[in-house]
PLY file of the C-alpha trace (Angstrom):
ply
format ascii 1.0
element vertex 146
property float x
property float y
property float z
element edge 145
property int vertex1
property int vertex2
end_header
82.47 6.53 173.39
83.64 9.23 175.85
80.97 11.14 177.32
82.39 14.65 175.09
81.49 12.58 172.20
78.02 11.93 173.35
77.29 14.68 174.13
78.10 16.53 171.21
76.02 13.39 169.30
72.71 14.72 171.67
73.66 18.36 170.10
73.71 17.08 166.47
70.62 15.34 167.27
69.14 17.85 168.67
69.89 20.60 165.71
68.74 18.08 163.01
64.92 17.70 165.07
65.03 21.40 164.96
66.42 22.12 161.35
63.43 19.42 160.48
60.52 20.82 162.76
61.43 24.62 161.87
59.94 24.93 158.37
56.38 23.39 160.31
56.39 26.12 162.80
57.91 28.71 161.43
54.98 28.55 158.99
52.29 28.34 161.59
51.81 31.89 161.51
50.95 33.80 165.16
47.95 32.19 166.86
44.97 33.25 168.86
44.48 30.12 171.48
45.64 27.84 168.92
43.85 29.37 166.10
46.11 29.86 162.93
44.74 32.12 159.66
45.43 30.04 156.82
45.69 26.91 158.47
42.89 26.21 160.97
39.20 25.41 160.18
36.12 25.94 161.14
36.09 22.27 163.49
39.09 24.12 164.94
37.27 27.29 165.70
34.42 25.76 167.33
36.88 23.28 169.34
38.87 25.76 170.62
36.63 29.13 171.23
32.95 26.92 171.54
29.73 27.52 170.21
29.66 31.13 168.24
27.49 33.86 169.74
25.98 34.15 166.60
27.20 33.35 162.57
26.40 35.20 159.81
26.99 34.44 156.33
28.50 36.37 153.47
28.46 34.60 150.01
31.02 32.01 150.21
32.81 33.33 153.71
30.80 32.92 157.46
31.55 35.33 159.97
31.70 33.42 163.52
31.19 35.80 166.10
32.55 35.65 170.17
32.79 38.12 173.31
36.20 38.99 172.17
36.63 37.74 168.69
35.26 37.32 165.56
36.76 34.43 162.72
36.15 35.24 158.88
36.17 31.55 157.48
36.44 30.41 153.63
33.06 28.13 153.47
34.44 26.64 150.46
38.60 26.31 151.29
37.03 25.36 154.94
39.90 27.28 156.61
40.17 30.70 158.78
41.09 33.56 156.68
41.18 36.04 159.20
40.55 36.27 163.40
39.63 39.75 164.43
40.86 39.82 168.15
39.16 42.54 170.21
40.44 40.64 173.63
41.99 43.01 176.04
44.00 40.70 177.93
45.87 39.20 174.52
49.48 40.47 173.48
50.06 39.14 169.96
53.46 37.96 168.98
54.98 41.43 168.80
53.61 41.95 172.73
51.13 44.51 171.08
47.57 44.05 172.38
43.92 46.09 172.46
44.03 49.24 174.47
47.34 49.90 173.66
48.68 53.10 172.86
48.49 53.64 168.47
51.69 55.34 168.90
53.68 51.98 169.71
52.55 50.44 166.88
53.15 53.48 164.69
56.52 53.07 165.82
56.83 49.88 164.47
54.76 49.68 161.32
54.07 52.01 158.67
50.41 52.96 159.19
48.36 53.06 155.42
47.20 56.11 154.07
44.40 56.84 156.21
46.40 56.45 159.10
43.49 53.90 160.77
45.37 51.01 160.54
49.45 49.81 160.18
50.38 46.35 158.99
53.26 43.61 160.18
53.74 42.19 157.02
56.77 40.02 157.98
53.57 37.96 160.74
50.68 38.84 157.76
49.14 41.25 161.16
46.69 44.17 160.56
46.35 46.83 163.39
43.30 49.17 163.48
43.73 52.09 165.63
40.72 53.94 167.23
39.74 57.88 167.12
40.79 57.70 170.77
44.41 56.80 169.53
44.37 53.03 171.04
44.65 49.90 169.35
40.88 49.03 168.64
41.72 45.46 167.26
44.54 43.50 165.76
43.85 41.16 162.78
45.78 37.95 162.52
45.57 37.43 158.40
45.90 34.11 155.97
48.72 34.90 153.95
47.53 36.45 150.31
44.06 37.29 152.38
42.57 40.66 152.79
0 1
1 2
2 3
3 4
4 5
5 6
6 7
7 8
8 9
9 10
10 11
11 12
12 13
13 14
14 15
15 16
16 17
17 18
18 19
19 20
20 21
21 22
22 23
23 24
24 25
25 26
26 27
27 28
28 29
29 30
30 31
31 32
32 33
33 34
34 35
35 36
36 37
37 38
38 39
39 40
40 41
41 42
42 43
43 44
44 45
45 46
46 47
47 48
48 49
49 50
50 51
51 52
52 53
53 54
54 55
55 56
56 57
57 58
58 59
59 60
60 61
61 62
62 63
63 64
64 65
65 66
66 67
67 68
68 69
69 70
70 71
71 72
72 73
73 74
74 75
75 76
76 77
77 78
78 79
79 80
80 81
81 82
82 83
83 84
84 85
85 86
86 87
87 88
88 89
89 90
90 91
91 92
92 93
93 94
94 95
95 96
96 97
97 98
98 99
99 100
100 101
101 102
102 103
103 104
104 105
105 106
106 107
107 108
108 109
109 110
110 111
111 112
112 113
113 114
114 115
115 116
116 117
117 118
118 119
119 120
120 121
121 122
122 123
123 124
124 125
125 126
126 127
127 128
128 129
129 130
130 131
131 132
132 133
133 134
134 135
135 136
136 137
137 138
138 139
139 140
140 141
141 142
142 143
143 144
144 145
């Protein structure tokens, strides 16, 4: 085999790993240090952010609490539903973060009728803008979750 031929046989090879692995990551959903709504747990949570700074517990959801975050887990579908991210140093997968101007999200998303918060709903993301006309927090959701 001539070295053309292999290396358009690495290039097949290499398209048919991705063409399998896509639909597994492309459904991942953005992450906060690993954290996926909709996919991770509550093991995960722990794992990856430690011990919560306190937990509090709302019929069949528990609210995990951190410095810079707060996870909304399903106690009985034992997965996240929602991570609250209040952590100035993260940029989400659109390279919004907390602190940021309201206006470039507004720019972006359509903001709901109050005008307090705008929604990604191609990444399942929830913006909540501030009286001071920042980004307050951005909410990474489990698809079909509110």
């Amino acid at each position: 085999m001539t070295a053309e031929g292999r290396g358009m046989r690495a290039v097949l090879a290499g398209m048919v790993v991705l063409a399998l692995a896509w639909p597994a990551w492309a459904a991942s959903g953005p992450m906060y240090r690993g954290l996926v709504a909709g996919v991770s747990t509550l093991e995960d949570t722990v794992r990856v952010l430690g011990r919560p700074g306190s937990r509090i517990f709302r019929g069949d959801r528990l609210v995990c609490r951190y410095r810079t975050v707060s996870v909304l887990v399903d106690t009985k579908a034992k997965k996240v539903l929602a991570v609250h991210i209040t952590d100035p140093a993260f940029r989400d997968v659109n390279g919004l973060g907390v602190g940021d101007p309201a206006a470039r999200v507004l720019t972006r998303f359509r903001p709901d009728g109050s005008g307090r918060t705008a929604v990604d709903p191609v990444n399942n993301i929830r913006y909540e803008l501030g009286g001071d006309g920042l980004v307050a927090t951005i909410v990474y959701t489990a698809p079909g979750a509110d």
